[in-house]
C-alpha positions in Angstrom: -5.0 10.1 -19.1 -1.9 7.8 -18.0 -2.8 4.1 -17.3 -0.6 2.3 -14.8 -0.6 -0.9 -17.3 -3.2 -2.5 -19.4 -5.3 -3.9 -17.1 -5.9 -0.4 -16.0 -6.1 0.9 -19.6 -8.8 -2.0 -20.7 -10.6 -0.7 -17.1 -11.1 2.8 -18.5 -12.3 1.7 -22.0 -15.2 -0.5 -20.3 -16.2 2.2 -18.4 -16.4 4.9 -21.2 -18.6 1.8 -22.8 -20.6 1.5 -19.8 -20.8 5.5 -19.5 -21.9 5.5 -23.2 -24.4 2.8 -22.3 -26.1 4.7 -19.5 -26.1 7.8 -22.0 -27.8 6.3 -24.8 -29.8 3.4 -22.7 -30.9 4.9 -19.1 -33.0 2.1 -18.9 -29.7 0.0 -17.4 -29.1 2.7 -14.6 -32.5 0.1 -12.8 -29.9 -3.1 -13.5 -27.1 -1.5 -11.8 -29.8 -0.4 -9.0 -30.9 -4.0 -8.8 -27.4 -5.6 -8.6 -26.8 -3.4 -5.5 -29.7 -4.4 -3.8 -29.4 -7.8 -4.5 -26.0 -8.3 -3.4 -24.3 -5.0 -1.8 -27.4 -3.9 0.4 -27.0 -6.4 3.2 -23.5 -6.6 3.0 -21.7 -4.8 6.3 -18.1 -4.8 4.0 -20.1 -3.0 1.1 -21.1 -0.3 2.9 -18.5 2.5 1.8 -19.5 1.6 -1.7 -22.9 1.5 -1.5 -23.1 4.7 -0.2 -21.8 6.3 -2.8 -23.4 4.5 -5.5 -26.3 4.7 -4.2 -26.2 8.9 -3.8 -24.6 8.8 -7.9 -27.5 6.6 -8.8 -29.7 9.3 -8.1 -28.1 11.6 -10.8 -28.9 11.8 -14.3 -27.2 9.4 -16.5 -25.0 12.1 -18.4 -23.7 12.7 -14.3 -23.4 9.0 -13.8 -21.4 9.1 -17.1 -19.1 11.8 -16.3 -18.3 10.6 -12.8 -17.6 7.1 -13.6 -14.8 8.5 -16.4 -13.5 11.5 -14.9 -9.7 11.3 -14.6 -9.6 11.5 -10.4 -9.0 9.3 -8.0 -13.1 9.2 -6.8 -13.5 8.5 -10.5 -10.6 5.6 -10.4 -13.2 4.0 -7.3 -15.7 3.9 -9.3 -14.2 2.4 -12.2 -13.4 -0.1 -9.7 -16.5 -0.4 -7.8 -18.4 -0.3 -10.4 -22.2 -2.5 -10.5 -22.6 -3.8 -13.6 -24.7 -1.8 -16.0 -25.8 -4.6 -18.6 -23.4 -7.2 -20.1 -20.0 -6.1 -21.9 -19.5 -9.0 -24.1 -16.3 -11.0 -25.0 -17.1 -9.7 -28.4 -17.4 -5.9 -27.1 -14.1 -6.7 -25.0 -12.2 -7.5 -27.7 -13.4 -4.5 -29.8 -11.6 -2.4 -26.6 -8.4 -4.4 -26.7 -8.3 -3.8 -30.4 -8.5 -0.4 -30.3 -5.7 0.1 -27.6 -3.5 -1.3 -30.3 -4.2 1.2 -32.6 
């Protein structure tokens, strides 16, 4: 995968975390479904996005997974649209930025 610049690099890392985190913890898929109803479902400018998360949300997490890090540009909207899926601590974050040094 290419990565415009670092931002977008550190973007893709989180969201193979987050992918890896709906894998091994489905239980988060319910936060993420939460989030969205909470703040996206009566939102008229969320509408587009809420759409389509709410049809992925309906997959099974190894789909939710694969979608949110496939290398295309639906998979670049969801990276970026993304609800959150738990907490990705500063801790967690710096773990990512280490390892794009390597």
């Amino acid at each position: 995968m290419r990565f415009h610049d670092r931002h977008e690099h550190l973007q893709y890392l989180k969201a193979e975390f987050v992918a890896r985190r709906i894998v091994d913890t489905p239980a988060v898929i319910d936060e993420a479904r939460a989030f969205i109803d909470r703040f996206w479902r009566d939102d008229p400018h969320a509408a587009h996005y809420l759409a389509i998360w709410d049809e992925l949300l309906t997959g099974a997490p190894a789909e939710i997974a694969d979608r949110l890090t496939e290398d295309t540009p639906r998979g670049q909207y969801l990276r970026e649209t993304c609800p959150p899926f738990g907490v990705i601590t500063a801790r967690q974050v710096a773990e990512l930025l280490d390892g794009m040094a390597g």
